[in-house]
N, C-alpha and C positions, 0 to 999 in steps of 0.2 A: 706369870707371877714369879717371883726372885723366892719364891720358899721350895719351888716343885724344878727338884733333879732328874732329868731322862738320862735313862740307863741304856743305852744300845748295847747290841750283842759285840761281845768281847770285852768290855768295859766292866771294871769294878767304880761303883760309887758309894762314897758313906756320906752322912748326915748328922746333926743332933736334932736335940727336939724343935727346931723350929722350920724343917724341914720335913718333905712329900718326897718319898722315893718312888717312880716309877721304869716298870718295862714293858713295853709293847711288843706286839708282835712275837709272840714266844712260840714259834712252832717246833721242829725237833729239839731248839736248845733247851736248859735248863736255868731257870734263874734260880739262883743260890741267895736264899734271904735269911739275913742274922740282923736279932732285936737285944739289943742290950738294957733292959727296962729300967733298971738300978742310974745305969751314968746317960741314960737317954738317947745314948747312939746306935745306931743302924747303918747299916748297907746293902745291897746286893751286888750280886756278879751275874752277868748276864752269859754264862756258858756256851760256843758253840759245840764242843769235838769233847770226846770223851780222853782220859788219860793224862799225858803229859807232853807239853810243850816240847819241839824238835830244837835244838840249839841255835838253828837257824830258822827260826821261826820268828819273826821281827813282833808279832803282838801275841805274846806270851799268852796273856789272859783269855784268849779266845780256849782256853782249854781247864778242866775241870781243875787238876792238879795245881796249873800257877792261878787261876782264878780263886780257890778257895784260900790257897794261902795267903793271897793278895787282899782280900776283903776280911781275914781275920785279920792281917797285920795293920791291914787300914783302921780297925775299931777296938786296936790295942790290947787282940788278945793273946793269949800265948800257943802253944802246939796244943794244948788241950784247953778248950772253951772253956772249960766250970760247966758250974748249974747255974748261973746268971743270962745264958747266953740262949736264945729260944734261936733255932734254925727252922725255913720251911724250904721247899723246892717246889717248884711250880713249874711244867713245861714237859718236854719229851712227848709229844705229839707228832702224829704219823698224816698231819695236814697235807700232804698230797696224796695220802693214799696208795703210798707205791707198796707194790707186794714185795713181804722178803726185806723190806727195807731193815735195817739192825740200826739205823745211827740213833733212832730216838730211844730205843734201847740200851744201845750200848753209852748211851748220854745217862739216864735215869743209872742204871747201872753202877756205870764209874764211879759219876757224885756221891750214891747213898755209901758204896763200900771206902772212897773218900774220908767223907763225913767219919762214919763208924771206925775206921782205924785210929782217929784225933777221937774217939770217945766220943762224940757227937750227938744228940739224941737228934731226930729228927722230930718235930713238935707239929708238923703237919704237912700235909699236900695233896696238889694237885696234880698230877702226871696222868701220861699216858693219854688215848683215846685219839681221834682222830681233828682236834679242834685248837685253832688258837688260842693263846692265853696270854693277858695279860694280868701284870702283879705291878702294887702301890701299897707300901707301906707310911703312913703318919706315923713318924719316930716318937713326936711329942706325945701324941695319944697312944701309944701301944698297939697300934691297930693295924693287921696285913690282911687288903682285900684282894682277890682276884675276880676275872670273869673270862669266860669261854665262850668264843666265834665271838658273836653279836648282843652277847647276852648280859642282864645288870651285875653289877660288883656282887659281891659276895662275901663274908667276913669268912678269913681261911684259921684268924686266931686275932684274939681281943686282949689284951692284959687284964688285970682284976684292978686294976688300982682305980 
């Protein structure tokens, strides 16, 4: 269908209302999801690496820092959101189980203190625990669902309108 955008890791993608955002497969990474309810646009960023992009690092957005910037400047907002702008995070999952592992951590981490330095509120999530996730946000409807491993969608946040 021409309305449903896949998001792979390292990718920022936006949307308006007649668009389906989604990201599969979200194990350590973080996908970074902003709803604009007011002008009907959305996006996410699909996060792999915590922090900030090496100068030689050819796809920038694979990291938290040029990722967030990158999908605020995609949906025309400024260094500080407003209160128009609802963010969730979904991901940072420890899907193989390695002991000691820190990237899903240090993923979850980076983003939220990210977010909060831009004033940010975070409006929901899902992180952590040991299971895939994916995240689909309907721009038009207001609606960001996720689900974990094998299991059905989920509403993570609904608009009122």
């Amino acid at each position: 269908m021409d309305n449903i955008v896949d998001v792979a890791t390292g990718e920022v993608k936006v949307g308006g209302k007649d668009k389906i955002l989604v990201s599969n497969a979200i194990g350590s990474c973080i996908a970074v999801v902003a709803i604009d309810t007011e002008n009907k646009a959305g996006g996410i960023a699909h996060v792999m690496l915590a922090g900030k992009a090496p100068d030689i690092e050819k796809i920038k957005t694979k990291y938290a820092f040029n990722a967030i910037n990158a999908l605020f400047g995609k949906i025309g907002l400024a260094d500080n959101a407003g209160k128009r702008i609802k963010v969730f995070i979904v991901g940072g999952g420890n899907v193989l189980n390695i002991k000691d592992d820190n990237v899903c951590s240090d993923n979850i981490r980076s983003t939220v203190e990210l977010l909060e330095r831009k004033g940010v509120r975070i409006h929901g999530r899902a992180v952590g625990g040991t299971k895939r996730r994916t995240v689909s946000m309907d721009v038009g409807n207001g609606a960001i669902y996720y689900s974990e491993g094998d299991g059905p969608n989920e509403i993570l946040w609904k608009t009122d309108q």
